[in-house]
Every structure is written in C-alpha cells, then in structure tokens.
C-alpha positions as CSV (number, residue, x, y, z in Angstrom):
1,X,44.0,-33.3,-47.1
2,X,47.5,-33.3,-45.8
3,X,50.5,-32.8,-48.3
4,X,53.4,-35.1,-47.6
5,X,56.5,-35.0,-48.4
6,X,59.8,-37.2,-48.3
7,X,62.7,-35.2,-49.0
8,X,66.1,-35.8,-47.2
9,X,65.9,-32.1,-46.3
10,X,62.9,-32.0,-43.7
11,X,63.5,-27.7,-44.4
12,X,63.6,-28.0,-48.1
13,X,59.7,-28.4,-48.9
14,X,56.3,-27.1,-47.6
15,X,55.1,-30.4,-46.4
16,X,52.2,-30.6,-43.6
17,X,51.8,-34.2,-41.7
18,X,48.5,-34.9,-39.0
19,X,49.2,-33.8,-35.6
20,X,51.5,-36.0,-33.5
21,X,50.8,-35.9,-30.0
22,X,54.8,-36.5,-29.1
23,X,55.9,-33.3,-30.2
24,X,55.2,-32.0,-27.1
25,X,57.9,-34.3,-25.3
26,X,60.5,-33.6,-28.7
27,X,60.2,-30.2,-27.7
28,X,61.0,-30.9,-24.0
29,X,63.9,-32.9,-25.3
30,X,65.1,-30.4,-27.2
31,X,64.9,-27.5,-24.4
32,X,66.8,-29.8,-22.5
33,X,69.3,-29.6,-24.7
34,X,69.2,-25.8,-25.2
35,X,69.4,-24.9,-21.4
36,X,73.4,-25.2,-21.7
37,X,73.5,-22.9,-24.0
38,X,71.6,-20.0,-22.3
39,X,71.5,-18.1,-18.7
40,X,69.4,-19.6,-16.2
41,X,66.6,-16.4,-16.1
42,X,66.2,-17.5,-20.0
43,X,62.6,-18.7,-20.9
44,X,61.3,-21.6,-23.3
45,X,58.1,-22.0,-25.3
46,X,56.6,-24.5,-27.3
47,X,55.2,-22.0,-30.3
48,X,54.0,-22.4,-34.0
49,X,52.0,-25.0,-35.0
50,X,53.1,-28.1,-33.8
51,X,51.9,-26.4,-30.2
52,X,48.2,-26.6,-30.9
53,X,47.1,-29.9,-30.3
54,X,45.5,-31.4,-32.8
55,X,46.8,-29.4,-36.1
56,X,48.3,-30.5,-38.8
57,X,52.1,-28.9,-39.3
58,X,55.5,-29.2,-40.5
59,X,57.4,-32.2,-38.5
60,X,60.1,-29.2,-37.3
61,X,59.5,-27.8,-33.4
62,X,59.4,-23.8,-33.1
63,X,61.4,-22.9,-29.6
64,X,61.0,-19.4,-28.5
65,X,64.0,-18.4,-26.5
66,X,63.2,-15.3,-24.5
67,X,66.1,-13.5,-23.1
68,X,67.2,-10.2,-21.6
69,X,69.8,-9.2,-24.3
70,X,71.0,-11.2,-27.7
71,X,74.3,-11.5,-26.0
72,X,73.1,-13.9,-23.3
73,X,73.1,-16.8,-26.3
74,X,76.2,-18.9,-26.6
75,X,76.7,-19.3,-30.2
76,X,79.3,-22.0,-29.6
77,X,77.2,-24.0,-27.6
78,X,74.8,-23.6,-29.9
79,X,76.6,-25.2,-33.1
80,X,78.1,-27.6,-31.2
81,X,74.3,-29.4,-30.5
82,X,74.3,-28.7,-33.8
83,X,72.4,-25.6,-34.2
84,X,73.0,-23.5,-37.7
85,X,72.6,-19.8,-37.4
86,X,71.2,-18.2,-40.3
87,X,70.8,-14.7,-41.5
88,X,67.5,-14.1,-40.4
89,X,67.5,-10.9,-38.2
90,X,64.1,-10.0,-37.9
91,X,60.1,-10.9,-37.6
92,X,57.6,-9.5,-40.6
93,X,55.9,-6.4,-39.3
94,X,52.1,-7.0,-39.3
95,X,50.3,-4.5,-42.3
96,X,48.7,-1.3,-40.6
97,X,51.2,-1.2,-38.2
98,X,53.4,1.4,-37.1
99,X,55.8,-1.5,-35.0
100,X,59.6,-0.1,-34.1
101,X,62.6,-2.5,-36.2
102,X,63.6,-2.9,-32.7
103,X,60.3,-4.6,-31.4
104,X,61.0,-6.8,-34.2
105,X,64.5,-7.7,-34.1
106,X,65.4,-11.9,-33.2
107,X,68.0,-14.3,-33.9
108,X,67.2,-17.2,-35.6
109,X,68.6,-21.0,-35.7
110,X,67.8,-24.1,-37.6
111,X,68.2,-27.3,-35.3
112,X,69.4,-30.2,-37.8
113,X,69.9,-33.4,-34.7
114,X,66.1,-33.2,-34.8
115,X,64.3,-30.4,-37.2
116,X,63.4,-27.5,-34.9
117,X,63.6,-23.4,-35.4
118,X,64.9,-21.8,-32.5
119,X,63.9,-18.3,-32.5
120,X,65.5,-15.9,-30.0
121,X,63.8,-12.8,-28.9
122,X,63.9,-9.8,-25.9
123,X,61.7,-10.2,-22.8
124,X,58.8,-7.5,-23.0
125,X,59.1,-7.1,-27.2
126,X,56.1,-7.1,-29.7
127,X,57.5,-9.7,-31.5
128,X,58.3,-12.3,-28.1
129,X,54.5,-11.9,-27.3
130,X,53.3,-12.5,-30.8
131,X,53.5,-15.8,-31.3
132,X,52.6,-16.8,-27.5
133,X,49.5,-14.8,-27.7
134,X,48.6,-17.0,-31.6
135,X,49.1,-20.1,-29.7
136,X,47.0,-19.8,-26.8
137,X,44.3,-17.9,-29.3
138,X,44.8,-20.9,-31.5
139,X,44.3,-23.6,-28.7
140,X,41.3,-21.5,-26.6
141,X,39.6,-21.4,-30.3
142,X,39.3,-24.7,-32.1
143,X,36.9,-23.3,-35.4
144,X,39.8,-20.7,-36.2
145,X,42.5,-23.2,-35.8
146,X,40.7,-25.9,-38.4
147,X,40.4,-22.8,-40.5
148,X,43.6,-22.0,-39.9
149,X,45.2,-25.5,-40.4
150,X,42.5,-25.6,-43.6
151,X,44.6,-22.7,-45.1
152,X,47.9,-24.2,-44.7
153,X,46.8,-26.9,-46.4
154,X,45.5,-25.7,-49.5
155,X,48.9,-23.2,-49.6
156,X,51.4,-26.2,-49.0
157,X,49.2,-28.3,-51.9
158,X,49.9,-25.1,-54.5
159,X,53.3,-24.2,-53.2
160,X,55.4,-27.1,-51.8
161,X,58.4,-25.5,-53.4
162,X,58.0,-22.3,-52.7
163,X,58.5,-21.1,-49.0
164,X,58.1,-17.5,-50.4
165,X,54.8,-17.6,-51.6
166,X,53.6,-20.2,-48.9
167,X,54.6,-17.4,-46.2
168,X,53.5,-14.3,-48.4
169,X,50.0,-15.7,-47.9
170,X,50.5,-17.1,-44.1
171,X,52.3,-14.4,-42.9
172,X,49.2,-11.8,-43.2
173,X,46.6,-14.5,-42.2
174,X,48.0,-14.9,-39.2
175,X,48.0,-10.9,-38.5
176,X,44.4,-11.2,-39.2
177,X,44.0,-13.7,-36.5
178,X,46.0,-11.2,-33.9
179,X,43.0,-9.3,-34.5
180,X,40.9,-11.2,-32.6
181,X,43.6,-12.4,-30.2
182,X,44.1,-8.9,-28.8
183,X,39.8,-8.5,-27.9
184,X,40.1,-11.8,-26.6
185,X,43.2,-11.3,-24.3
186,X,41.5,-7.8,-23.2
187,X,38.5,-9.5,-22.6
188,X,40.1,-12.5,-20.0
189,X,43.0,-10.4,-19.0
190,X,45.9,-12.7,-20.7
191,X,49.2,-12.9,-19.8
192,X,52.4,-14.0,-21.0
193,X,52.6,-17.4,-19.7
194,X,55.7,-18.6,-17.8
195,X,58.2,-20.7,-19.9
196,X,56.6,-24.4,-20.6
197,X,59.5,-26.5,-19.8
C-alpha cells in the first residue's frame, strides 16, 4: 500500500507515491541548475529514496552537495533558483556511536521550483559517505530495500502528520541497515563513487 497525499505543500505531509523512473533525469535537471551556485571541484549525488530504483518515496529529490569547505556555497545563488535555507545544521548521530559533531555537521536547503532537499556536506566526513554507502546497499540488495520501502509505508499510513515520529522510527532503521552496509563494503572493497551527474 502506498499513502498518497494531495496537499499544496509537497513538504507538509508524509506521503509515499510508486517509484517513478524520471526522477533520475529531475535530479539531473536540478544539478544543472545547482552547478552555478557551487565551485567546479563540487560533487553531486542522487541520494535518499527516490535513488533506488524501483521504491516507493516522497516525490521531493535528495542532492548531496559534497564540497571542501561550507563556504564554497553561494547562498545568493542559491535563493535566487529558489532554494530556502533552513536551520538544519546537522545529521542524527547513529545510536552506539561515538561520531565527532563535526563529522556530522551539513547545511541544508529545501528546493521549492521542483521539491528537492539539497543537503551540503565536507568531502571525506561520516556523514557525506552515509547516505552514498545506504544507496548503493539499498540498490545491490533488493529484499532489504522492499523491507525497507515496506516500513516506510506502514510509518507514513500511522503518521502522515507527523514528520517527528515518521523519522524517530526511520532514522534508527536505517542505522540498522549501515550495519550490514559496512561488512558488505569491506567485503567488495566499496568506494565513494564519483559524483553522478
């Protein structure tokens, strides 16, 4: 079961829709957007859910922006292609984990032209291999990501109002998942993959 939604705000509710197979080019479209706004040695990637083909997810692209320093990002630029920034300064820090505030430390930006999260983080930091590591976990193991996407489900059909409770539950899954990411990445010797587009 997918929960759907119509709200004006595309933010505003927890709603999950069946995978659409052109959210890889909006995301292109989007990073071709983006580029102005950041140095040439910055690095893309498609993240989150809407990078796993074939799972159910919010209709908003996740961007990773990887960069050297936070001050590489042109702000300006940014809310003129109509970027918010928002207050968000930091990732969650996984439970049993002794990670530095540092390693955790992003800037964050809501994309309202077409709904995307920008997230910008430092080359070489726990929190800029994170989600790159989920992905290609998510997309080398298709059981995990049903039972994944199975999960998301069932938390957007009890909480489609409450974004705090969704991601109090999500949050933790997916650091149980990281589990078995980091034995399989040991075990086929992965590597941060260059920037997708």
């Amino acid at each position: 079961m997918i929960t759907a939604s119509r709200s004006d705000d595309p933010f505003g509710r927890i709603a999950l829709v069946a995978y659409n197979a052109d959210w890889l080019n909006h995301y292109r479209e989007i990073v071709s957007s983006l580029r102005s706004a950041f140095p040439e040695s910055a690095q893309f990637h498609h993240i989150g859910s809407t990078a796993v083909p074939g799972m159910a997810a919010k209709d908003i692209i996740d961007v990773q922006a990887t960069v050297g320093g936070f001050d590489d990002v042109d702000g300006d630029r940014l809310a003129a292609l109509s970027y918010a920034k928002l207050p968000v300064q930091s990732d969650h820090a996984p439970a049993g984990r002794h990670i530095a505030a540092s390693e955790l430390e992003k800037r964050f930006f809501r994309g309202m032209a077409r709904p995307a999260n920008l997230h910008v983080r430092i080359n070489g930091r726990f929190n800029q291999r994170y989600p790159l590591l989920c992905r290609d976990y998510l997309r080398a193991h298709p059981v995990t990501a049903a039972s994944y996407q199975l999960i998301k489900q069932r938390l957007a059909h009890w909480f489609p109002d409450d974004a705090d409770r969704y991601y109090d539950v999500k949050d933790p899954l997916f650091d149980v998942i990281m589990d078995g990411a980091e034995a399989w990445a040991k075990l086929l010797g992965w590597t941060l993959p260059p920037g997708d587009a």
